[in-house]
C-alpha positions as CSV (number, residue, x, y, z in Angstrom):
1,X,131.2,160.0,44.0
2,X,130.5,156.5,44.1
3,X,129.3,154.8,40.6
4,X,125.8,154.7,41.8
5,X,126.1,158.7,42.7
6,X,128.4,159.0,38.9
7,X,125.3,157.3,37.2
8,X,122.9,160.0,39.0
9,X,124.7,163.0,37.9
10,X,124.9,162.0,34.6
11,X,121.1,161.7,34.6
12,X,120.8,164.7,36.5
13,X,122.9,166.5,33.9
14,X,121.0,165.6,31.3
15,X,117.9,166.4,32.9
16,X,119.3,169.6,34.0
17,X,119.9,170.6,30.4
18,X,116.4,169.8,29.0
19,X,114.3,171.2,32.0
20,X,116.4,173.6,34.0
21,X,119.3,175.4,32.1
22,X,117.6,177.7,29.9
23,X,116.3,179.9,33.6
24,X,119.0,178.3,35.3
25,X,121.6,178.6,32.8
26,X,123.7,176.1,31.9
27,X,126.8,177.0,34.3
28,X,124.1,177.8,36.9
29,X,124.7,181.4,37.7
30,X,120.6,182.3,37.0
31,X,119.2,184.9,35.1
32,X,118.7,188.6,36.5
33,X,114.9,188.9,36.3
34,X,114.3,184.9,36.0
35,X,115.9,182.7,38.3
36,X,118.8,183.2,40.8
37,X,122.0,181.1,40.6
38,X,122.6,177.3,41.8
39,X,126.5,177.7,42.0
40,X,126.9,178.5,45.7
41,X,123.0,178.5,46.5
42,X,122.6,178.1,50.2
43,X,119.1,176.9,49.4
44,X,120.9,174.3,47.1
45,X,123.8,173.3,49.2
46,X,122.1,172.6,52.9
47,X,119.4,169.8,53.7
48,X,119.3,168.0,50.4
49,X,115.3,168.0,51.0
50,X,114.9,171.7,50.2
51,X,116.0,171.6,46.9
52,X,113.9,168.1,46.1
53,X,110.8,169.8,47.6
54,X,112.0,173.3,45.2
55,X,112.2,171.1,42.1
56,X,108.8,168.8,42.9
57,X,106.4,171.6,44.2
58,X,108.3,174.9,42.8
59,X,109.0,178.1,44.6
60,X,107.0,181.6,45.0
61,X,107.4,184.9,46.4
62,X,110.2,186.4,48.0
63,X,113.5,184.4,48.7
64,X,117.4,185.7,49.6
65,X,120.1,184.1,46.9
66,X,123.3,185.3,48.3
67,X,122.4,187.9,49.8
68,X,120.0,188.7,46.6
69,X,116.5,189.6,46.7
70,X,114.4,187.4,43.9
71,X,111.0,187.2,43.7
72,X,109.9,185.2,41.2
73,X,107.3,182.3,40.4
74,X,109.5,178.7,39.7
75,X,106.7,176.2,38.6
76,X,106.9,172.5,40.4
77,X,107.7,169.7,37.8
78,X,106.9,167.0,40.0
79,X,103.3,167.5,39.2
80,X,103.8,166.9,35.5
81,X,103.0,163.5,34.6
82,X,105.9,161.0,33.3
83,X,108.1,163.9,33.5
84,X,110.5,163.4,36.8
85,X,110.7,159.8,38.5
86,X,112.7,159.6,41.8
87,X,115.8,158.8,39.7
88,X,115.6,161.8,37.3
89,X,114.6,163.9,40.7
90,X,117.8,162.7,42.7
91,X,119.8,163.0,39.6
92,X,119.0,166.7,39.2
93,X,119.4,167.4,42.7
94,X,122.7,165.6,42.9
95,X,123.8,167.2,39.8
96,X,123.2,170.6,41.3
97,X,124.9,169.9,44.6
98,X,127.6,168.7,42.9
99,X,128.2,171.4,40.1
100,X,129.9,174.6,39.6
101,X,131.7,174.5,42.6
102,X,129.4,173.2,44.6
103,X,130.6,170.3,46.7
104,X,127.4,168.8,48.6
105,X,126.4,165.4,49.0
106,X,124.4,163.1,46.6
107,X,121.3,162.6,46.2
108,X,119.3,158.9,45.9
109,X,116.5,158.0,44.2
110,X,115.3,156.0,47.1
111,X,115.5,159.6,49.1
112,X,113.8,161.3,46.8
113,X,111.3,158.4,46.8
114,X,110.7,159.0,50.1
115,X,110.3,162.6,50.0
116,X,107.8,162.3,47.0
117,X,105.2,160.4,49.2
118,X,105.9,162.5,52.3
119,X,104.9,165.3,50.2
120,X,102.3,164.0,48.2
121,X,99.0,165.9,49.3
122,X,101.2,169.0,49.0
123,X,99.8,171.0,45.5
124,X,101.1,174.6,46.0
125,X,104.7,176.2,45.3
126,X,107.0,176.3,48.8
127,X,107.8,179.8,50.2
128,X,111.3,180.6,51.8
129,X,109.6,180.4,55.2
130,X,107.5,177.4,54.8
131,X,111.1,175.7,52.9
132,X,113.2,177.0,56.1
133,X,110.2,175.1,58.3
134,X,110.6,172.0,57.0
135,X,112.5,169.3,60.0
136,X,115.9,169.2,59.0
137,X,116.2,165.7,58.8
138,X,117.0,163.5,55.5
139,X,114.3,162.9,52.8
């Protein structure tokens, strides 16, 4: 990682801790009944936009984890006021990309940025087909 992406995870980590870890666990494997593992997440590890829409609008309804059935309600945090600005968005995202084995590119918060106001008007939870929809392009 460059310094810029170092900085990032170290927000992201941090982030990770308060918000994410206690469904996510803290070495990212999930929770059986909760939420399903980060480490090795397909839905983590692809187009970078997936898991920025996942963490801004949440998730609902059905969705395959490695080859694991969940489904479970995760609530968007993007919609909580003062809680995630782009940098504490990209620095979750790059954290999880870049944890537990997982080896997948950074995250900025100028991509996030972008993604936030692409996505603006959206007020729902994503569902696996709607996330697997999306144009596969950069946020």
């Amino acid at each position: 990682l460059t310094a810029a992406e170092q900085a990032l995870f170290e927000v992201g980590a941090a982030q990770y801790a308060a918000i994410c870890a206690a469904c996510h666990q803290p070495n990212g494997q999930g929770l059986t009944g909760v939420a399903p593992p980060l480490a090795g997440s397909e839905w983590v590890t692809g187009d970078p936009q997936i898991p920025l829409a996942v963490v801004l609008h949440g998730l609902i309804g059905p969705v395959s984890v490695q080859g694991q059935d969940w489904n479970m309600v995760m609530p968007g945090l993007g919609a909580v006021p003062g809680l995630l600005d782009d940098e504490k968005l990209a620095g979750i995202v790059t954290y999880i990309r870049r944890s537990w084995g997982n080896q997948s590119s950074a995250v900025t918060a100028a991509e996030a940025g972008r993604l936030r106001s692409k996505l603006a008007d959206r007020k729902q939870p994503w569902t696996a087909s709607e996330l697997k929809a999306l144009p596969a392009t950069q946020p």
